[in-house]
LUMDRENVO-429328 format. One line per field, with one value per residue: residue number from 1; residue in three letters; x, z, y of N, C-alpha, C, O in turn. Coordinates in steps of 0.05 Angstrom, whole numbers, plus 5000, padded with zeros to 4 digits. Atoms other than C-alpha are relative to their C-alpha. Layout:
N
nr <- (NUM  ...)
rest <- (ala  ...)
n.xx <- (X  ...)
n.zz <- (Z  ...)
n.yy <- (Y  ...)
ca.xx <- (X  ...)
ca.zz <- (Z  ...)
ca.yy <- (Y  ...)
c.xx <- (X  ...)
c.zz <- (Z  ...)
c.yy <- (Y  ...)
o.xx <- (X  ...)
o.zz <- (Z  ...)
o.yy <- (Y  ...)
***
This chain:
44
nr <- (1  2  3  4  5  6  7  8  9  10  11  12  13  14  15  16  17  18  19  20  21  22  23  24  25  26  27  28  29  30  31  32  33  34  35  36  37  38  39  40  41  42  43  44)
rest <- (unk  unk  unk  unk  unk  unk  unk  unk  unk  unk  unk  unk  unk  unk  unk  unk  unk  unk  unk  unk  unk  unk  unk  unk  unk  unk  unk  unk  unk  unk  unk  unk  unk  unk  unk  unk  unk  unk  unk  unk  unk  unk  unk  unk)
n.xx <- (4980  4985  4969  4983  5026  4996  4987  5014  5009  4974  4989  5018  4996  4974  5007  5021  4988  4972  5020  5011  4977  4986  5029  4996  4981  5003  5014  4981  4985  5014  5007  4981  4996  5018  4992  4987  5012  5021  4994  5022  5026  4988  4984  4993)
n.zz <- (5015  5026  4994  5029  5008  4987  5012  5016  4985  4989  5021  5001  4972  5008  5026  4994  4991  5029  5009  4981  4995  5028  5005  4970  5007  5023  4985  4988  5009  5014  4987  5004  5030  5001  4980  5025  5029  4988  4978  4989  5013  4988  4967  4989)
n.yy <- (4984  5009  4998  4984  4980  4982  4984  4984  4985  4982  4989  4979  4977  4973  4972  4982  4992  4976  4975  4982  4977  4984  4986  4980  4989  4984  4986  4975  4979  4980  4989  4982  4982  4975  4968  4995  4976  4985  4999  4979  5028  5016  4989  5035)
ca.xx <- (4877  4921  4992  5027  4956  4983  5036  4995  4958  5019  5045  4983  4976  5048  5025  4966  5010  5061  5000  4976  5044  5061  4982  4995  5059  5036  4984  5034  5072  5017  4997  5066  5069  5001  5022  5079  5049  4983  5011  4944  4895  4893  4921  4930)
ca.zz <- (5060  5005  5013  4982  4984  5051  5017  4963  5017  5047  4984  4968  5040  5022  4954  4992  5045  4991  4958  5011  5033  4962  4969  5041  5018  4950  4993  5030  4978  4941  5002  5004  4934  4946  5000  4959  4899  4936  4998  5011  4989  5043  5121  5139)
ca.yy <- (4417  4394  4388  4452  4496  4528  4554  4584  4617  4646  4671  4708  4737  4765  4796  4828  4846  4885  4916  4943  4975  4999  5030  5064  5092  5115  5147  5190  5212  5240  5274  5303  5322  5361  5409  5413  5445  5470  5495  5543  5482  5428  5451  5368)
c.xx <- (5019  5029  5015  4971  5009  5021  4990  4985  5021  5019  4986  4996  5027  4999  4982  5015  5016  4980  4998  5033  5002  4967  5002  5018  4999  4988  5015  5008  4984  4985  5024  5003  4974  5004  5023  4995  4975  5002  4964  4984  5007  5011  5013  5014)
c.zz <- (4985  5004  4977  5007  5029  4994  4983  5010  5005  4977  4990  5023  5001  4982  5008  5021  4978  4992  5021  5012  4982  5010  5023  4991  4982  5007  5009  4974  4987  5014  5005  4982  4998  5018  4989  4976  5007  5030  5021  5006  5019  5030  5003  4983)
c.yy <- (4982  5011  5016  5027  5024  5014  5019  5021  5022  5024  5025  5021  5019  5021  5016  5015  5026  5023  5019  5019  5020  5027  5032  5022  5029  5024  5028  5018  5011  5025  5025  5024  5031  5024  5013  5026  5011  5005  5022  4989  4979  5000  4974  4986)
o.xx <- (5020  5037  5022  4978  5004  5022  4996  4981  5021  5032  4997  4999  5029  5007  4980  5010  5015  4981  5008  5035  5003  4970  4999  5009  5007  4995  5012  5002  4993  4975  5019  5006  4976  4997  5022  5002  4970  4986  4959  4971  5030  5022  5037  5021)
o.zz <- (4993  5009  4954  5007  5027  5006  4987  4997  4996  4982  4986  5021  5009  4983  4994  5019  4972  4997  5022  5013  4987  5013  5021  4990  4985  4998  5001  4970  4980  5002  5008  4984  4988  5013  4986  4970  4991  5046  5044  5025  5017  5034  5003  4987)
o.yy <- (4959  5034  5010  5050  5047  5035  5043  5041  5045  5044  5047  5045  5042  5044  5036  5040  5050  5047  5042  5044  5044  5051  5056  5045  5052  5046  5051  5041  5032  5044  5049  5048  5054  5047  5037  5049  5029  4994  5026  4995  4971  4978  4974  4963)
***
């Protein structure tokens, strides 16, 4: 390994980290939004 490249690692494992939150999240609230406005459509 190359001095500095475990950082670059780490950095990226944080931006995939983030994604993936932002993703989960986004997840929800669209799940919200649909019982929301299709309360009949959906039981879960």
């Amino acid at each position: 390994m190359y001095i500095g490249q475990t950082e670059n690692i780490d950095i990226i494992l944080q931006a995939i980290e983030q994604l993936y939150y932002e993703v989960f999240v986004f997840r929800i609230e669209v799940k919200k939004s649909k019982k929301l406005f299709n309360p009949k459509i959906g039981g879960n």
